[in-house]
Structure formats: C-alpha cells, structure tokens
C-alpha positions in Angstrom: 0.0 0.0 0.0 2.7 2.4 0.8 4.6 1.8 -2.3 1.1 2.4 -4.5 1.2 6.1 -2.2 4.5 6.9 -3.0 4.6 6.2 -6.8 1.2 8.3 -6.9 2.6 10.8 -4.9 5.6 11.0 -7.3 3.1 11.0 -10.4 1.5 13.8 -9.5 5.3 16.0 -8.6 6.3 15.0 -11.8 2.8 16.2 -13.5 3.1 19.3 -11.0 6.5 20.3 -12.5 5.8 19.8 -16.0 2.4 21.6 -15.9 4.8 24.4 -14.0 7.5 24.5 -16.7 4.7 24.5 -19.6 2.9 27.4 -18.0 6.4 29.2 -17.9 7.0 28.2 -21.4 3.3 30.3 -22.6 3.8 33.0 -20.2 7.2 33.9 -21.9 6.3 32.9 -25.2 3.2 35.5 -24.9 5.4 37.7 -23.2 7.4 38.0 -26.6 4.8 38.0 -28.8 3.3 40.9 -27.1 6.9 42.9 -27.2 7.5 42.2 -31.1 3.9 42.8 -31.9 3.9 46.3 -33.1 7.4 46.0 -35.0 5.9 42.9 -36.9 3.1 45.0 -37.3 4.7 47.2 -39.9 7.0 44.9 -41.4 6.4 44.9 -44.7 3.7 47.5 -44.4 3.5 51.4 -45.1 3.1 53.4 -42.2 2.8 57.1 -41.7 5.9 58.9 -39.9 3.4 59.9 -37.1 3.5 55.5 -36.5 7.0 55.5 -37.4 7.9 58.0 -34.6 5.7 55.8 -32.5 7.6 52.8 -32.9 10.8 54.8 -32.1 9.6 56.2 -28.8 8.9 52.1 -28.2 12.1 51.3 -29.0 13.9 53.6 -27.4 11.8 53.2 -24.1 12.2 49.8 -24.5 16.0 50.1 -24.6 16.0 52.1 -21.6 14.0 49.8 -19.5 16.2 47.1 -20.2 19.4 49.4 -19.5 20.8 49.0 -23.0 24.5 50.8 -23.0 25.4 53.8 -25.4 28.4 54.4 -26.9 30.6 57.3 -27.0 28.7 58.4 -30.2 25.4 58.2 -28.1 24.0 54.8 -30.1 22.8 52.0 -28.5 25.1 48.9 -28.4 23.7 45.5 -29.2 23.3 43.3 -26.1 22.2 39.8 -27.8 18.9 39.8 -25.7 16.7 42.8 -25.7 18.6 45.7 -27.3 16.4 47.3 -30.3 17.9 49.1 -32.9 16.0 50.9 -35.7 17.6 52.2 -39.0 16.0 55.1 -41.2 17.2 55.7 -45.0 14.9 59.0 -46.5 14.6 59.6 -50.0 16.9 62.8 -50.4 19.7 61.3 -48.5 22.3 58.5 -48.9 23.1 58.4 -45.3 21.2 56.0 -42.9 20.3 57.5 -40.1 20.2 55.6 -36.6 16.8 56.4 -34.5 19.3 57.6 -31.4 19.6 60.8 -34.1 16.0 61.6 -35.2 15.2 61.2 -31.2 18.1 63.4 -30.2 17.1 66.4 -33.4 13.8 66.1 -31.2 10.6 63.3 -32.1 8.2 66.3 -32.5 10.7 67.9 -35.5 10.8 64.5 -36.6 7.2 64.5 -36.8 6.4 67.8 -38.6 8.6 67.3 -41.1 7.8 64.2 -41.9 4.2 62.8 -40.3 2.8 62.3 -43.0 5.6 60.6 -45.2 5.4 57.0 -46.3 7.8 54.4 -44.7 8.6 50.8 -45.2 9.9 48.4 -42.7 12.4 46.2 -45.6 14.2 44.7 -43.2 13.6 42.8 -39.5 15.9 40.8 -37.6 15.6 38.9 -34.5 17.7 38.0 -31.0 18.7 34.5 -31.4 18.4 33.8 -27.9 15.4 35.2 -26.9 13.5 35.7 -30.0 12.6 39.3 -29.7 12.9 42.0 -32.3 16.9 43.6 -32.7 16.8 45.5 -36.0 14.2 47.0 -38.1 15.6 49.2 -41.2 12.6 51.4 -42.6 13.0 53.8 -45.9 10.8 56.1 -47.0 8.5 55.5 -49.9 
C-alpha cells in the first residue's frame, strides 16, 4: 500500500512540475509576442511617420528599460537579448540615419517634417536567444 502512495505521490510532482515548466514556457512565449507585436506590425507594411515615430519612442523606451548601454557616439550597443535598434534611410539622403539621431534632433521635429511621409519596414531581424525583435531598417516610400 505504501509503495502504490508513493509512486502516486511522485506521479503527481512529476505532472506538477511539467504543468509548472509548460505554463512558464506560454507565459514567456506570450510575453514576446506581445513585445515584437507592433514591430511585426509594420514589417512589410507602409506606415505614416506619425507611426514611425511611435515605434521609435517604443524602442527607445524599450531600450532604456532594459538598460541598454550607449556608446561614446550616443547609439545604443547591441546586447544579444533585448537591445532594439532601428535604422531610417529617406529619400533625399544617402546616409542611414540611426533612430538615437531623429530622437536626439527632437521626435516632434521628426514629426512635422515628416508625419505624413510613407515608410517601409524592408528589413527585421531577430535576437537568437530570446527571439525578440533587434533591427528594423525602414526607408521612406
């Protein structure tokens, strides 16, 4: 009898841990889906510079929440997990310009000059480790 206890004892631990790990495993999972939802959003897609400015001020809060170094140029330096980067190519300009520059020429020039410009997001790229967004390149249409 005490032998039929323990091995339903250790049934139900072992069914208690994996239910435990799985619920981990959605939690996260959801977790990351919600934080790369609105850069998937506009891949591939045209958005207005008023969106575009939104998804920088995600970015960079995002960066700063997950206390993403600068370096001595003020840019953001990749950390393999959660750093965000976001790349911006306009139409009368050869020169890419990094978001840590449209944010520090102010968001709200940014956004009068060009709110109602078409972007494209052409590019994405992801963290290997934890799967969330590290790159997104728009241009402007």
């Amino acid at each position: 009898m005490k032998k039929i206890t323990i091995f339903i004892v250790w049934v139900i631990v072992i069914i208690a841990v994996f239910s435990y790990i799985y619920y981990n495993y959605k939690t996260k999972k959801s977790e990351i889906d919600s934080s790369n939802m609105i850069y998937k959003a506009a891949y591939e897609k045209e958005i207005s510079g008023n969106d575009l400015a939104t998804i920088i001020n995600k970015a960079l809060d995002s960066n700063e929440k997950n206390y993403i170094e600068k370096d001595s140029e003020g840019l953001y330096i990749e950390n393999n997990e959660t750093s965000i980067k976001i790349d911006l190519k306009f139409k009368q300009s050869d020169y890419v310009f990094p978001m840590e520059k449209i944010y520090a020429n102010k968001v709200s020039e940014f956004i009068r000059l060009y709110g109602q410009a078409i972007f494209k997001c052409t590019k994405i790229e992801y963290h290997k480790k934890t799967k969330l967004v590290k790159y997104l390149y728009f241009q402007e249409v």
